[in-house]
C-alpha positions as CSV (number, residue, x, y, z in Angstrom):
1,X,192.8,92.1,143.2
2,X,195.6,91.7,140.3
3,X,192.9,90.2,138.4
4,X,190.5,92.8,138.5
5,X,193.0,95.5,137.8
6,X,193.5,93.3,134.7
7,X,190.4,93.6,133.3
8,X,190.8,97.3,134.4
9,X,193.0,97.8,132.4
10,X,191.5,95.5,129.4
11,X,188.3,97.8,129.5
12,X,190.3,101.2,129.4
13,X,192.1,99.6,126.6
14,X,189.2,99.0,124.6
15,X,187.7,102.1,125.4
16,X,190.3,103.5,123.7
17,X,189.8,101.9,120.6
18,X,188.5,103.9,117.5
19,X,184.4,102.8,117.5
20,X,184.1,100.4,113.9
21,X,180.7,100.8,112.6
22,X,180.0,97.4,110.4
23,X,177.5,98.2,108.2
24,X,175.0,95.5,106.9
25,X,173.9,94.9,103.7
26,X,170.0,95.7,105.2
27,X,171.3,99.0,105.9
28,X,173.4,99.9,103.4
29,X,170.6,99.9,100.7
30,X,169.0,101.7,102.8
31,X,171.4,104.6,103.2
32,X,172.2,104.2,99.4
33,X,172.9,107.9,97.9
34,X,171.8,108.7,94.2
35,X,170.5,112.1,93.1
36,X,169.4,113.7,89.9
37,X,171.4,115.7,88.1
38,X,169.5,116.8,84.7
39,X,165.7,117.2,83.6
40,X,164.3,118.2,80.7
41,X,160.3,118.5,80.9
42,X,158.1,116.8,83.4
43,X,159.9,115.1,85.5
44,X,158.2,113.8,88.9
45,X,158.9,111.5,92.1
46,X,156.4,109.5,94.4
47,X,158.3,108.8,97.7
48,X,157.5,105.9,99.4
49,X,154.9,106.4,101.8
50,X,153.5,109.8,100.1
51,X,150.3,109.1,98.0
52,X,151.2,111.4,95.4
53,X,153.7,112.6,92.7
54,X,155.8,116.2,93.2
55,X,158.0,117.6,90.6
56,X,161.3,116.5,90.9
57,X,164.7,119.0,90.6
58,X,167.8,119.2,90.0
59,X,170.0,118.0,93.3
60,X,166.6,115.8,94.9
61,X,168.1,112.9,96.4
62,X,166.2,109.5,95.4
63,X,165.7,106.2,97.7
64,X,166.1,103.0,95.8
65,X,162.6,102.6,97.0
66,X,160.9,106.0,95.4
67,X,159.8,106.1,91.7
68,X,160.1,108.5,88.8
69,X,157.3,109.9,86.2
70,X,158.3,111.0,83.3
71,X,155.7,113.3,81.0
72,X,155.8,112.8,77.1
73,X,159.2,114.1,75.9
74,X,160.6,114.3,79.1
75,X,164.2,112.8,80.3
76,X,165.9,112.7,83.2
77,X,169.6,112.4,84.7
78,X,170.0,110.2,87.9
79,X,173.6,109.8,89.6
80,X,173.6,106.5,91.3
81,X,175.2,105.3,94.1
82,X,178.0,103.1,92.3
83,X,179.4,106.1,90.5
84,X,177.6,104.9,87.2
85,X,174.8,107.2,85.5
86,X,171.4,106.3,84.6
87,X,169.7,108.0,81.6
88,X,165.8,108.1,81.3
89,X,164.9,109.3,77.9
90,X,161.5,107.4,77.5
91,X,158.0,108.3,78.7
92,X,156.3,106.2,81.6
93,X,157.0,105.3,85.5
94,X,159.9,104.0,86.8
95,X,161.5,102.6,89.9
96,X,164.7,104.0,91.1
97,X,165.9,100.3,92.3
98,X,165.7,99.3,88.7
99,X,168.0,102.3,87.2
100,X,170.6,102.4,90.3
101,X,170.5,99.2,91.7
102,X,171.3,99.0,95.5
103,X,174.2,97.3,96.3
104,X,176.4,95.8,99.2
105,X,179.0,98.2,97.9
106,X,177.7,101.0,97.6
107,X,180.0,104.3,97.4
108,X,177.5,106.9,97.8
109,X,176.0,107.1,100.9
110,X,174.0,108.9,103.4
111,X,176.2,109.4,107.0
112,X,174.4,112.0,108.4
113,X,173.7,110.3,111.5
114,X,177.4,110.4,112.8
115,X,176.2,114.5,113.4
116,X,178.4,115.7,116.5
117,X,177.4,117.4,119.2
118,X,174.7,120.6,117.8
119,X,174.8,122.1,121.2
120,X,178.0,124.3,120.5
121,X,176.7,127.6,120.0
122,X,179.6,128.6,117.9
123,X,180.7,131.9,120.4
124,X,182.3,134.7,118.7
125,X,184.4,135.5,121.4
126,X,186.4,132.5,121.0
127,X,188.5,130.9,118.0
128,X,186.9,128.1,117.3
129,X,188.5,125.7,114.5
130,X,186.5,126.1,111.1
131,X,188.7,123.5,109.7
132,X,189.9,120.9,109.7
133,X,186.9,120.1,111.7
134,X,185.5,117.1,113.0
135,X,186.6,114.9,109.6
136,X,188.9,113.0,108.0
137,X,191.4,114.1,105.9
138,X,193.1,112.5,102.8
139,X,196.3,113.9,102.7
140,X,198.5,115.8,105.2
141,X,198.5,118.8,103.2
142,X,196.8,120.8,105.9
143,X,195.5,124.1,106.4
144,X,194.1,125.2,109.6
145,X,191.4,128.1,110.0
146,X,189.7,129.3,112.6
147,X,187.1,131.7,114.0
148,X,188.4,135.6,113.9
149,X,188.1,137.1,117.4
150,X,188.2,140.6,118.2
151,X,190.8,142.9,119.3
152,X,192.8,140.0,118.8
153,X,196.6,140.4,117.3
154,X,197.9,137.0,117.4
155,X,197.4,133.3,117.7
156,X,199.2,130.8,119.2
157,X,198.5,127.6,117.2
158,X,198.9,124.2,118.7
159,X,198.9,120.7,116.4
160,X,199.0,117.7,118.9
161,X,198.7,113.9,117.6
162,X,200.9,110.7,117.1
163,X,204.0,111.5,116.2
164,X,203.4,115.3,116.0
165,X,204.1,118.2,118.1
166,X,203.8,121.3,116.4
167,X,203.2,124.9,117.6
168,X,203.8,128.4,115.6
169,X,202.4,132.0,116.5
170,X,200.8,134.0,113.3
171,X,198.3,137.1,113.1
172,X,196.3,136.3,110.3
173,X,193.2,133.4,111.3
174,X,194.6,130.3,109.2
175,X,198.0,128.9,109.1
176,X,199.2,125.7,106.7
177,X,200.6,123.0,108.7
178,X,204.9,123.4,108.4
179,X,206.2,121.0,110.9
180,X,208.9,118.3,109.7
181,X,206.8,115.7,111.8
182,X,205.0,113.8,109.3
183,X,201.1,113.1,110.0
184,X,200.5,109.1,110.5
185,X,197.6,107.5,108.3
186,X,194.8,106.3,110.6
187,X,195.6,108.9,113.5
188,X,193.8,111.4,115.3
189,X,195.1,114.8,115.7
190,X,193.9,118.1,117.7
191,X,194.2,121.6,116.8
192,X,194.3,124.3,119.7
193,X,193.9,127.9,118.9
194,X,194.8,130.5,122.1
195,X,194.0,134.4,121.2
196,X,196.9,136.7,122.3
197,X,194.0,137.7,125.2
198,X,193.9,134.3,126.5
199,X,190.9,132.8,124.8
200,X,191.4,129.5,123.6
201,X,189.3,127.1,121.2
202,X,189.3,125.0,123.8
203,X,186.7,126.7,125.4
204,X,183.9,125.2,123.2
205,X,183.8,121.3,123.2
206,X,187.5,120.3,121.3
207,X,187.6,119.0,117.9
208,X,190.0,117.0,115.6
209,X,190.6,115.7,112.5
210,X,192.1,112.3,111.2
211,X,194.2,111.4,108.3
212,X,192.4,108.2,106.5
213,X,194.5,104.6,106.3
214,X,196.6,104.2,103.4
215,X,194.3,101.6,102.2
216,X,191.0,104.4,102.5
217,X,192.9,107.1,100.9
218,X,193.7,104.8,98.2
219,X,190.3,103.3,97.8
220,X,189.2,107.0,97.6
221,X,191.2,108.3,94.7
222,X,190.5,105.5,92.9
223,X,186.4,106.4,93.3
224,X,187.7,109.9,92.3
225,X,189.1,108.4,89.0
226,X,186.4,106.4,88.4
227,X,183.8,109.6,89.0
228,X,185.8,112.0,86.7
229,X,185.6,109.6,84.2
230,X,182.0,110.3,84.4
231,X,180.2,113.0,81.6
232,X,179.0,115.5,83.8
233,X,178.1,119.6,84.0
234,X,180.9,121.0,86.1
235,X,178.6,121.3,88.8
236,X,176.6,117.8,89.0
237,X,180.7,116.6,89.2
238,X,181.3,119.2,92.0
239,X,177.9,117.6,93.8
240,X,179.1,114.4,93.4
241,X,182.3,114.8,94.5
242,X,181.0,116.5,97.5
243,X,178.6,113.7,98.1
244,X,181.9,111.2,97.6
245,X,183.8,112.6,100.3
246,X,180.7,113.5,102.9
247,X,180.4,109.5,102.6
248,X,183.9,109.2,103.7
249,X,183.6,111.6,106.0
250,X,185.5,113.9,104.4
251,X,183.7,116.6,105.7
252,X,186.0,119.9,104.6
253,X,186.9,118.6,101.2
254,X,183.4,118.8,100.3
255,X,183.1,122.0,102.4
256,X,185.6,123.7,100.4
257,X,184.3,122.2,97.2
258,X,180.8,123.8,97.8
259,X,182.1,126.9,98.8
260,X,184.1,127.8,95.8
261,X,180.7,126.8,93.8
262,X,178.8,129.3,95.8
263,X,181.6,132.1,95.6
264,X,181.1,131.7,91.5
265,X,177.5,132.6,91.9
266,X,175.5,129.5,92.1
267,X,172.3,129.2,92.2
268,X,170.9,125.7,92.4
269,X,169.0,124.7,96.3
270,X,170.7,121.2,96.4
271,X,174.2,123.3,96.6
272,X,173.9,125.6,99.2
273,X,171.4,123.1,101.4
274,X,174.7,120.4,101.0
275,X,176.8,122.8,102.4
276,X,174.4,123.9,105.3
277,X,174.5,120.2,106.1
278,X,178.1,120.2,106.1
279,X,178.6,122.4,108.1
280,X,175.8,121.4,110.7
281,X,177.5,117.9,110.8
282,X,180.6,119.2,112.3
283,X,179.2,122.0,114.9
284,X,179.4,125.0,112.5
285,X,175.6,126.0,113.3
286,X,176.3,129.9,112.5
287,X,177.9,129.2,109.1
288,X,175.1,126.4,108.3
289,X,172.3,128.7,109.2
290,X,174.0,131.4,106.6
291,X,173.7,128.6,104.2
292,X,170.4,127.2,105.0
293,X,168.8,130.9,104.9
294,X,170.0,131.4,101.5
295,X,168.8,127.8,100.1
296,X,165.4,128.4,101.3
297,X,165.3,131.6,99.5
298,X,165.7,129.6,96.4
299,X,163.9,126.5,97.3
300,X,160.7,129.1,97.4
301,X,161.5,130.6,94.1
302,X,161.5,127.2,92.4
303,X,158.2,126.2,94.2
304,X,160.3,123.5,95.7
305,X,158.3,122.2,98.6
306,X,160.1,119.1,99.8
307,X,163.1,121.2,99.5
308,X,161.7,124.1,101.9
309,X,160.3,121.4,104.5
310,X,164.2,119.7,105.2
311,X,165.2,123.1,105.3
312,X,163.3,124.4,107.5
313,X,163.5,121.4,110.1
314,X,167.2,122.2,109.6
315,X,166.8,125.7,110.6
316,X,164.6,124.9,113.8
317,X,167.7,122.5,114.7
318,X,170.0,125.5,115.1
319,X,167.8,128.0,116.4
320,X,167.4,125.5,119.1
321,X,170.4,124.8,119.0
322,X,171.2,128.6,119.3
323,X,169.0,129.6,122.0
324,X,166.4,131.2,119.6
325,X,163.2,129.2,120.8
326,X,160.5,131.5,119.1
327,X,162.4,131.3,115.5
328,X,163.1,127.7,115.9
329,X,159.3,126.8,116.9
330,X,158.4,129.2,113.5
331,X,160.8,127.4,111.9
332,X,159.3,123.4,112.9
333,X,156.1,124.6,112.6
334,X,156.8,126.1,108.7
335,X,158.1,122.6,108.3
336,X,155.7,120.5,109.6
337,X,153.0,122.4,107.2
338,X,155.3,121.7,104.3
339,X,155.2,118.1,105.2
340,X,151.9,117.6,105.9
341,X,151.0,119.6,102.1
342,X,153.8,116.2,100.9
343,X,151.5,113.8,102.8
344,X,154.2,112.8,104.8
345,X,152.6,111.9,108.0
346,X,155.4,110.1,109.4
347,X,157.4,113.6,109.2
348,X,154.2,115.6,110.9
349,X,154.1,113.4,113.4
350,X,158.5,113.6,114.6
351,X,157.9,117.2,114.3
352,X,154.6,117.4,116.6
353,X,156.9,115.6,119.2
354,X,159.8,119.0,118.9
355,X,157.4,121.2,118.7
356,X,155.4,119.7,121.6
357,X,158.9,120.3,123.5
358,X,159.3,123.7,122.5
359,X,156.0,124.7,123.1
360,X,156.7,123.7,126.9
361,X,160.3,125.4,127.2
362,X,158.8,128.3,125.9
363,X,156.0,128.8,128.2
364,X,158.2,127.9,131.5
């Protein structure tokens, strides 16, 4: 018997253990990140797979495996994966291996499989966190938000983690962290919200946030250094920077980076269908949908069709995700079209197998 307690306690131990994700070098290419940030002219993209060229804009992320066409007079901007630029400023066809070469180190890349839980429906009637959310953090310079319930007066605020053990009471919905306990590098923490009427945050499924290892934070700012150095508009850097820290998970330093783009009056899809991802990554389906709304409004102004189809597959995830089976099957179905117009077969066919599903939920 002592011996199997042993190995008891071995596997809880283990369990324990923060899950390390070792990527290879196969998949790293693969998830490489590099996106294009100017065009002048005719400027088009031949994913691989599709059988044709689409216009390209500004924001469309690249594969190392797609390939840019470039009209007579035409150039293009392309922000690669290793922080560097590439400039195209000549006429003729061109592989996007060639310009942003995939690497084992690559420091752009696409996470968006590490998604949490979409089930959370995001009710109003409790106060949720906004943020920190689900992400890392790189410094313990912290402010907390959440979700504004009403006929509330008051929140009692909990911070829980190594080392800290922090609680206040404010009226307003955000609060910046003021305890004399100092947040530990590489730990977890959890936020708890309680309404003066007894709702808590804990209601919906509980969330956290962890400050990165000194020797991620400092890798980090270092990329930052090296990006800034970059010559870029002030909103390809802003995109970049958001894409930097999505790929550290990061998650509301790019939120909040995005957000003060779109509270100046952007306008560019890319921006607003970043941020819808965002949020979507960390369970903020409400706020994501406001987003995603708003970047397919300008993905059909600009004709952008690739851009309307990831949209709109987007949007059916959160309608199913909020209960709204008829929208979300509108949504897949609008989708599905798109990618069908792209030749993207391999698209139609995922879809057919949601809206298949749906079709059935809907008729029971």
């Amino acid at each position: 018997m002592p011996k199997y307690r042993k190995l008891i306690r071995l596997a809880g131990i283990l369990l324990s253990l923060p899950l390390v994700i070792v990527a290879t070098p196969g998949l790293t290419q693969q998830n490489s990140l590099n996106f294009i940030f100017g065009i002048s002219g005719d400027v088009q993209i031949k994913r691989d797979g599709r059988n044709s060229y689409q216009q390209v804009y500004i924001g469309t992320l690249l594969n190392p495996s797609d390939r840019l066409r470039l009209g007579k007079g035409s150039s293009a901007k392309v922000f690669c994966n290793n922080l560097s630029t590439w400039n195209i400023t000549s006429q003729g066809e061109f592989s996007v291996s060639s310009g942003c070469p995939s690497t084992e180190k690559a420091i752009l890349i696409r996470n968006g499989s590490n998604r949490v839980d979409t089930r959370t429906p995001n009710d109003p009637t409790i106060p949720y966190i906004i943020s920190p959310r689900d992400t890392a953090i790189l410094n313990d310079k912290l402010n907390l938000r959440w979700n504004v319930v009403k006929g509330a007066t008051s929140y009692q605020v909990l911070l829980r983690g190594p080392g800290v053990n922090w609680t206040t009471q404010v009226k307003q919905p955000e609060v910046t962290y003021s305890g004399k306990e100092t947040l530990q590098p590489g730990s977890r923490y959890r936020v708890i919200v309680t309404a003066d009427n007894g709702v808590s945050s804990e209601n919906e499924t509980p969330t956290g946030f962890t400050l990165l290892s000194e020797e991620n934070a400092k890798r980090v700012k270092a990329e930052i250094t090296q990006l800034e150095k970059q010559s870029l508009t002030n909103e390809s850097k802003i995109l970049a920077l958001a894409y930097l820290y999505k790929s550290n998970n990061l998650n509301a330093a790019a939120i909040d980076l995005l957000a003060g783009l779109v509270k100046q009056g952007n306008q560019t899809t890319a921006v607003y269908q970043l941020l819808g991802s965002l949020y979507q990554q960390v369970g903020l389906n409400r706020l994501a949908k406001e987003q995603y709304v708003t970047a397919l409004k300008l993905a059909k102004a600009e004709k952008n069709l690739e851009a309307q189809a990831i949209i709109q597959a987007s949007l059916g995830e959160i309608d199913i995700t909020l209960d709204n089976l008829q929208q979300a099957f509108e949504s897949l179905q609008a989708a599905q079209s798109g990618y069908r117009t792209l030749g993207d077969e391999q698209q139609v066919q995922q879809l057919q197998q949601k809206l298949d599903d749906l079709t059935g939920r809907l008729s029971s």
